[in-house]
C-alpha positions as a Markdown table, in Angstrom:
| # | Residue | x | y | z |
|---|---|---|---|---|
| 1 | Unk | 1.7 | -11.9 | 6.8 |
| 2 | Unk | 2.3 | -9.1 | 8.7 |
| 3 | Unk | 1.1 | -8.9 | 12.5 |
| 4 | Unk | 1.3 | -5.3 | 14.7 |
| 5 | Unk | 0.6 | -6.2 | 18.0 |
| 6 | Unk | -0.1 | -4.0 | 20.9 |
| 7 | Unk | 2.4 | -1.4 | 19.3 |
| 8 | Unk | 2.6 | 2.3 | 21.2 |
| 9 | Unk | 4.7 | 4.6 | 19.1 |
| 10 | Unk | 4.7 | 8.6 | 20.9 |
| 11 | Unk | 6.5 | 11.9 | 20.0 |
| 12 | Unk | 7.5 | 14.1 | 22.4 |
| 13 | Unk | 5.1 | 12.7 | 24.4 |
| 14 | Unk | 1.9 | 13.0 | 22.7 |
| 15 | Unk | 0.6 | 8.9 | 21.9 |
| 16 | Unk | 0.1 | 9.0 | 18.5 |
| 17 | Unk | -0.4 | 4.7 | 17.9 |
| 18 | Unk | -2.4 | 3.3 | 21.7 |
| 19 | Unk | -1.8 | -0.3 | 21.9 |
| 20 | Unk | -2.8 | -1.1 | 18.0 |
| 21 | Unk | -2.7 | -5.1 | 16.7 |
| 22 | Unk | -3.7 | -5.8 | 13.3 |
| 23 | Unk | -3.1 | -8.4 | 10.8 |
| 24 | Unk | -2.0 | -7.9 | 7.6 |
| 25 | Unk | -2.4 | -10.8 | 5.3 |
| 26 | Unk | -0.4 | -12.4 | 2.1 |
| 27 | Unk | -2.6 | -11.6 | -1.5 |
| 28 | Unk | -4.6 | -9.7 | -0.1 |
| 29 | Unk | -5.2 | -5.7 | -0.5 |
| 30 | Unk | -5.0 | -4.3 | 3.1 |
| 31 | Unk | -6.4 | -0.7 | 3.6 |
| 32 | Unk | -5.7 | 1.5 | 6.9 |
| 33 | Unk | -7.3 | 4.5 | 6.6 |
| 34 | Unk | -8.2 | 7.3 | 8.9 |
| 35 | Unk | -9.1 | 10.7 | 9.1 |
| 36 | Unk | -5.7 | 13.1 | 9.4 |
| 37 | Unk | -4.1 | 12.8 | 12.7 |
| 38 | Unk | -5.6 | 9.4 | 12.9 |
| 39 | Unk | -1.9 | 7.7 | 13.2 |
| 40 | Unk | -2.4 | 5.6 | 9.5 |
| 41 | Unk | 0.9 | 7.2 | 8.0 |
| 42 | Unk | 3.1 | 6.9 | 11.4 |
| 43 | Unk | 1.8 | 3.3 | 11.7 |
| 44 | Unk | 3.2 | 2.6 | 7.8 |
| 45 | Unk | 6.6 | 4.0 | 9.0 |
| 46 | Unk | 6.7 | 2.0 | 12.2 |
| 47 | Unk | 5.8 | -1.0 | 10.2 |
| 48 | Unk | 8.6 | -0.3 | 7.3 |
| 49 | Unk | 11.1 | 0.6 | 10.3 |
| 50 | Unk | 11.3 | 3.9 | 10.2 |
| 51 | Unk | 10.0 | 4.5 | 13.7 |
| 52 | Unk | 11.4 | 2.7 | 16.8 |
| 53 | Unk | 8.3 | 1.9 | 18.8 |
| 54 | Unk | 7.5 | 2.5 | 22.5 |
| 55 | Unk | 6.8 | -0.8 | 23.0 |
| 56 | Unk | 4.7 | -3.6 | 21.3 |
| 57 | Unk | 6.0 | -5.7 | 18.5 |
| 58 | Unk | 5.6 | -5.8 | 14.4 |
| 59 | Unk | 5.9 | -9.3 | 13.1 |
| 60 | Unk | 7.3 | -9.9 | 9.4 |
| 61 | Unk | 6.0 | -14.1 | 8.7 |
| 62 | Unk | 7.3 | -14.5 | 12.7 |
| 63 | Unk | 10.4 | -12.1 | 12.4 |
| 64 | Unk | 10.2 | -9.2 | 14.9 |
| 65 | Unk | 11.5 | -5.7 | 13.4 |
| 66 | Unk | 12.3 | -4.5 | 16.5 |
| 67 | Unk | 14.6 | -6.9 | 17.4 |
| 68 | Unk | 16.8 | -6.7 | 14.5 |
| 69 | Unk | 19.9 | -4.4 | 13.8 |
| 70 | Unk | 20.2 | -1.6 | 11.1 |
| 71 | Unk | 22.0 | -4.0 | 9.0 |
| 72 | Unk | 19.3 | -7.0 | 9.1 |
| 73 | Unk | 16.4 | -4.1 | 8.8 |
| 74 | Unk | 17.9 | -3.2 | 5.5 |
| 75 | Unk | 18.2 | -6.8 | 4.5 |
| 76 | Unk | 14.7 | -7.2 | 5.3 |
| 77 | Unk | 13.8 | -4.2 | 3.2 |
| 78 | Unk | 15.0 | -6.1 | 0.0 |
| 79 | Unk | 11.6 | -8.1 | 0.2 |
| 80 | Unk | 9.9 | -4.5 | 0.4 |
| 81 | Unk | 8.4 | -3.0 | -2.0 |
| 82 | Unk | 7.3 | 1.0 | -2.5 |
| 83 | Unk | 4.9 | 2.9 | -4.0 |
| 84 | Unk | 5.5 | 6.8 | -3.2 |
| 85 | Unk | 2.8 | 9.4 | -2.7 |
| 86 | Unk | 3.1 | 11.5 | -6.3 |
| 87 | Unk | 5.2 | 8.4 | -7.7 |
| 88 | Unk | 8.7 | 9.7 | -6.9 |
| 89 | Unk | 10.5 | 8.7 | -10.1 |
| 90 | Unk | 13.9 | 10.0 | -10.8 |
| 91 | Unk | 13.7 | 12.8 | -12.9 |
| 92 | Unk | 17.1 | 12.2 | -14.3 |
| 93 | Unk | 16.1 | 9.0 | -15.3 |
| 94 | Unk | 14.4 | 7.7 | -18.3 |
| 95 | Unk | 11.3 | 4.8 | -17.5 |
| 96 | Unk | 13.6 | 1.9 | -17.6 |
| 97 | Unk | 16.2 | 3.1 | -15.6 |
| 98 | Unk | 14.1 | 3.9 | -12.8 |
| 99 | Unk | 12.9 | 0.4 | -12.8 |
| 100 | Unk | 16.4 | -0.5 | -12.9 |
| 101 | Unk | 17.6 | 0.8 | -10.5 |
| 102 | Unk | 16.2 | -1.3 | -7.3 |
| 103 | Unk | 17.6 | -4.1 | -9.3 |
| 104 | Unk | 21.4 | -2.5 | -9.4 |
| 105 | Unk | 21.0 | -1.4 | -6.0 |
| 106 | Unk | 20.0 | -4.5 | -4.4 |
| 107 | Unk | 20.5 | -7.1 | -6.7 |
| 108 | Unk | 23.8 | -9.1 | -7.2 |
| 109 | Unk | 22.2 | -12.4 | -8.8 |
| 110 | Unk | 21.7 | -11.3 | -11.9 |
| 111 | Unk | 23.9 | -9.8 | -14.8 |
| 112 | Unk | 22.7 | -7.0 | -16.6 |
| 113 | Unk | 21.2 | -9.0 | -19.6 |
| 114 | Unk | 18.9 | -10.2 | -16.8 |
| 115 | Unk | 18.4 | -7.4 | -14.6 |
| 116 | Unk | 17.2 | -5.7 | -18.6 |
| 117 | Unk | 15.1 | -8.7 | -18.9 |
| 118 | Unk | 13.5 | -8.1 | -15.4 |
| 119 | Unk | 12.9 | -4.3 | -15.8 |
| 120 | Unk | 10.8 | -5.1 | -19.5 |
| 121 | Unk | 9.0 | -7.7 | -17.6 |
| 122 | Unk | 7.9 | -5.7 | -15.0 |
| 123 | Unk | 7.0 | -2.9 | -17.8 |
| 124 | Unk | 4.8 | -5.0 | -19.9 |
| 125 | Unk | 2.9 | -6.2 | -16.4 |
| 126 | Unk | 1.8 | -2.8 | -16.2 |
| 127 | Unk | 0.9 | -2.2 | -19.6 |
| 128 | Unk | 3.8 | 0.3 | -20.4 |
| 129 | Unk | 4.7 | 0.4 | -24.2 |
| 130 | Unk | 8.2 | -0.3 | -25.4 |
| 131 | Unk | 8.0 | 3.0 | -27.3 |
| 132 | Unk | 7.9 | 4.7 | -23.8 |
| 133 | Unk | 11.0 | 2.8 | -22.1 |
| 134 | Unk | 13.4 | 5.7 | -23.0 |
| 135 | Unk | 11.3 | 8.2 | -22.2 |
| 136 | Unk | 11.9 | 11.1 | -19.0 |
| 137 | Unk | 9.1 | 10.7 | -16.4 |
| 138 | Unk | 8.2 | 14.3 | -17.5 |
| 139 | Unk | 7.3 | 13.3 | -20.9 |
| 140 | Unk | 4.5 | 10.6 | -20.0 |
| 141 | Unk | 1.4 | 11.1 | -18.0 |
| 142 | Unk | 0.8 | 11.0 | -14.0 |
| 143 | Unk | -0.8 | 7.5 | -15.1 |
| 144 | Unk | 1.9 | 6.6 | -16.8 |
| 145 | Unk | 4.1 | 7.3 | -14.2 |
| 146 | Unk | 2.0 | 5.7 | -11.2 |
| 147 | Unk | 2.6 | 2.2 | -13.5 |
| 148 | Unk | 6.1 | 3.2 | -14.0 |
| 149 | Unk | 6.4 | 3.3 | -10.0 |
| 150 | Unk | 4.3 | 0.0 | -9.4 |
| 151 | Unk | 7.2 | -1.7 | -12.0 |
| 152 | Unk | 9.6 | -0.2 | -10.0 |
| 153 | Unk | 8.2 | -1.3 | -6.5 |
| 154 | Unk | 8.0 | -5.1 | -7.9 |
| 155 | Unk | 11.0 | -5.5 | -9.4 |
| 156 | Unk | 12.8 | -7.3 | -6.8 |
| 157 | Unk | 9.7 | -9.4 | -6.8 |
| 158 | Unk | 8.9 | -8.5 | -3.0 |
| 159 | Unk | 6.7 | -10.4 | -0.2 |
| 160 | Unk | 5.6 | -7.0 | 1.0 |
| 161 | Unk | 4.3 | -4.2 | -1.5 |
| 162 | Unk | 3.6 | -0.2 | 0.6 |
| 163 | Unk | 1.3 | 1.9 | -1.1 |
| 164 | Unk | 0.9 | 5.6 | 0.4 |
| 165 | Unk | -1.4 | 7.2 | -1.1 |
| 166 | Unk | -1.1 | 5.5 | -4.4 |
| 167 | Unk | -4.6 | 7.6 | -6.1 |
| 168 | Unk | -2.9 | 11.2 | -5.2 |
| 169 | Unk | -3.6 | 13.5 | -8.2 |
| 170 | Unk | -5.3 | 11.0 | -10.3 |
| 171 | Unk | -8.5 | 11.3 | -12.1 |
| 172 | Unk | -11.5 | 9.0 | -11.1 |
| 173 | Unk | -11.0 | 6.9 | -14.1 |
| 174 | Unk | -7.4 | 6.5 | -14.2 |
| 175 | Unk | -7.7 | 5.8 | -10.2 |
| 176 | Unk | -9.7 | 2.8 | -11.1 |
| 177 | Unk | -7.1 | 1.4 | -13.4 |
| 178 | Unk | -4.2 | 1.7 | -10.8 |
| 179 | Unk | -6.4 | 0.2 | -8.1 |
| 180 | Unk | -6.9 | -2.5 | -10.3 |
| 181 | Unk | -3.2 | -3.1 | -11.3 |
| 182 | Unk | -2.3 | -3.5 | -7.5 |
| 183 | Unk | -5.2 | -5.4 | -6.9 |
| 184 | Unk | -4.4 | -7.9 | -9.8 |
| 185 | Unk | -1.0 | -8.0 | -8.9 |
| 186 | Unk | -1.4 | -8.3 | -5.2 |
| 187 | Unk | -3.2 | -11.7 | -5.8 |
| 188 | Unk | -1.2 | -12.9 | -8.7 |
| 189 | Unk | 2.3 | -13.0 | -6.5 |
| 190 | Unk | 0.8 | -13.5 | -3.7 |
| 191 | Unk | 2.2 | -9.9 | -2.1 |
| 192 | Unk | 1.2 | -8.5 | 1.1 |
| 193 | Unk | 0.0 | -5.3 | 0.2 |
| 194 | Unk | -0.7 | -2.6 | 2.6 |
| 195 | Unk | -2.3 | 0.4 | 1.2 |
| 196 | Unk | -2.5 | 3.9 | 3.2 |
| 197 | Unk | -5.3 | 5.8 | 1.4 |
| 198 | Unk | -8.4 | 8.0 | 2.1 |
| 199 | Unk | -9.7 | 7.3 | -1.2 |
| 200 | Unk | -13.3 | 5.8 | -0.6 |
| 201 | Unk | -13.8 | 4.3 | -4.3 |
| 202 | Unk | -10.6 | 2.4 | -3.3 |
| 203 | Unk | -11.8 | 1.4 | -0.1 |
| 204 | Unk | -15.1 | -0.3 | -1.3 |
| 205 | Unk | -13.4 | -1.7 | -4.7 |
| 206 | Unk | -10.3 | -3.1 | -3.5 |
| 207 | Unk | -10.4 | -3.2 | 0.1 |
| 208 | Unk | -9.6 | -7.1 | 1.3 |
| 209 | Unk | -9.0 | -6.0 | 4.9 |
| 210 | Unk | -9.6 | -2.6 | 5.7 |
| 211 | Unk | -8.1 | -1.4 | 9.5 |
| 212 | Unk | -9.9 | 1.8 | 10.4 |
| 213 | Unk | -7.6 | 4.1 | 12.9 |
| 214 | Unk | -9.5 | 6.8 | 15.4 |
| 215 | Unk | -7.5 | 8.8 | 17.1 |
| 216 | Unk | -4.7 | 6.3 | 17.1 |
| 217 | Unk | -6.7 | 3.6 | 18.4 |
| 218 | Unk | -8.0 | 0.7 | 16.2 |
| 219 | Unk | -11.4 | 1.4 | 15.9 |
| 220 | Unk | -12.2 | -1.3 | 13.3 |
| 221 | Unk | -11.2 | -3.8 | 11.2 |
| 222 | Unk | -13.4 | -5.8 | 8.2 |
| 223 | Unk | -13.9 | -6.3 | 5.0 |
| 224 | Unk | -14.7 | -4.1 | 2.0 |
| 225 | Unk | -18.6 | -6.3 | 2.3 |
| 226 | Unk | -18.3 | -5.6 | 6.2 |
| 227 | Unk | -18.6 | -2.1 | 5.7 |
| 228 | Unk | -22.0 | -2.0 | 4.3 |
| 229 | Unk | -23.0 | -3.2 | 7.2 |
| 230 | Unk | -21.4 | -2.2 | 10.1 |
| 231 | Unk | -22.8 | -0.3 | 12.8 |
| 232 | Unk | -19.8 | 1.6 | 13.8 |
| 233 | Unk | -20.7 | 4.6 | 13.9 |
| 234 | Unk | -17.3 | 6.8 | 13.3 |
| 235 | Unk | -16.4 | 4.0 | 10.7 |
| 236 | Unk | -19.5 | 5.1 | 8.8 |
| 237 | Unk | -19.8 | 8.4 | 9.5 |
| 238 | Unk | -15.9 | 8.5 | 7.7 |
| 239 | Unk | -16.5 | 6.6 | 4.9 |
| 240 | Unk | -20.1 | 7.4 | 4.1 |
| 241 | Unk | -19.9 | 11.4 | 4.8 |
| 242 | Unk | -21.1 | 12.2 | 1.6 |
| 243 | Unk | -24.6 | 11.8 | 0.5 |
| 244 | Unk | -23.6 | 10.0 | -2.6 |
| 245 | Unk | -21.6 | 7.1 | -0.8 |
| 246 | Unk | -24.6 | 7.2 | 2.1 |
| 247 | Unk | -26.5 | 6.1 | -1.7 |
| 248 | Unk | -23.9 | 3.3 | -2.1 |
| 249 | Unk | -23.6 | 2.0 | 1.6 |
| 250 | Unk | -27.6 | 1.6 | 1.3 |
| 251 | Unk | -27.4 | -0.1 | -2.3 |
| 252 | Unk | -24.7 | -2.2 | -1.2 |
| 253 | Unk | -26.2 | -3.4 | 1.9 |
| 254 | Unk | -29.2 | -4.3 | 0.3 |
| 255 | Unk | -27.5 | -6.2 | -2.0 |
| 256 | Unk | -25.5 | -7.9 | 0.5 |
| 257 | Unk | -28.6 | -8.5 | 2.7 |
| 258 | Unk | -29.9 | -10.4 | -1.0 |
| 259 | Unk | -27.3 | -13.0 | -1.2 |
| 260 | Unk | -27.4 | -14.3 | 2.0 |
């Protein structure tokens, strides 16, 4: 798990996170999303370590980030794992080696039978063929290479899985298969993953704990179910804005409302 408690974070004197706490919980998908400006991407940062906070505290299972040195901050980020905006793969490296690589980097258990091992592991998880291991990210498709990334990001088997923007440039259906992947995966290892996304099919498919930023406040914090009902009225007038989705949050309320 993953606490933020009361954390302030400013730039040049402009607040950007106002006394935010949240919990972010093991096997489970957690979603912060936000209109832009709303702090979501600086509060991923802060809670990776790349932003010293103002004051306030992020908890990794008890250990406090901002109490530990450069050196033990990089140690931590070994259980980290990272899933880039527009997948970031090396260019210069075929599929497997860019799964391999967090494993020569970081890794100095294994030989490099095993670290091999690992990386086709981690492939076939994702549904990657063998006929595409030796392959340039250029030569497969932006699917292709968002699983390629996901392999990558768990292949130091991590607590801690960050996803920014994980749907960028994808096509509705392919978007659903990746939200699945890290959704399966999340609850198979148990990872805690924490997803920065505005993508609303995402937030009401996958959406374990959603936290809901406003201005750099918290302005909410639920379930994917929750939503449907909640009477917030910026949380709904965000994720319902459309008159499609206003369809959906009426659907899935009723539905909701039916089970109970």
């Amino acid at each position: 798990m993953i606490e933020v408690k009361d954390i302030v974070k400013s730039f040049d004197g402009t607040v950007v996170l106002d006394h935010v706490s949240a919990k972010f919980e093991d096997g489970k998908v957690n979603m912060i999303i936000g209109q832009s400006g709303s702090g979501k991407t600086v509060l991923m940062k802060s809670m990776i370590g790349l932003h010293r906070l103002d004051s306030g505290s992020i908890l990794y299972d008890g250990r406090d980030i901002g109490q530990m040195s450069e050196h033990d901050i990089r140690m931590m980020h070994r259980e980290v794992g990272m899933l880039f905006q527009g997948s970031a793969l090396f260019d210069s490296m075929s599929v497997i080696e860019n799964v391999l690589f967090p494993l020569e980097m970081f890794d100095r258990t294994m030989d490099m039978a095993q670290k091999e091992e690992r990386a086709r592991f981690c492939l076939q998880r994702v549904d990657i063929a063998e006929r595409a291991y030796n392959l340039m990210p250029s030569e497969i498709s932006g699917g292709m290479q968002k699983r390629v990334a996901i392999a990558r990001a768990i292949a130091l088997n991590p607590k801690y899985l960050f996803c920014d923007e994980p749907n960028s440039g994808l096509d509705p259906k392919t978007s659903l298969v990746i939200d699945k992947l890290i959704h399966d995966i999340t609850r198979e290892y148990g990872i805690c993953t924490i997803v920065n996304s505005h993508d609303m099919n995402s937030i009401l498919e996958i959406g374990d704990n959603v936290v809901f930023l406003r201005l750099g406040k918290l302005e909410w914090q639920g379930n994917r179910h929750e939503i449907y009902t909640s009477d917030n009225e910026a949380l709904n007038d965000f994720v319902f804005a459309s008159e499609l989705f206003k369809k959906v949050r009426n659907a899935g309320a009723v539905g909701i409302r039916s089970k109970e």
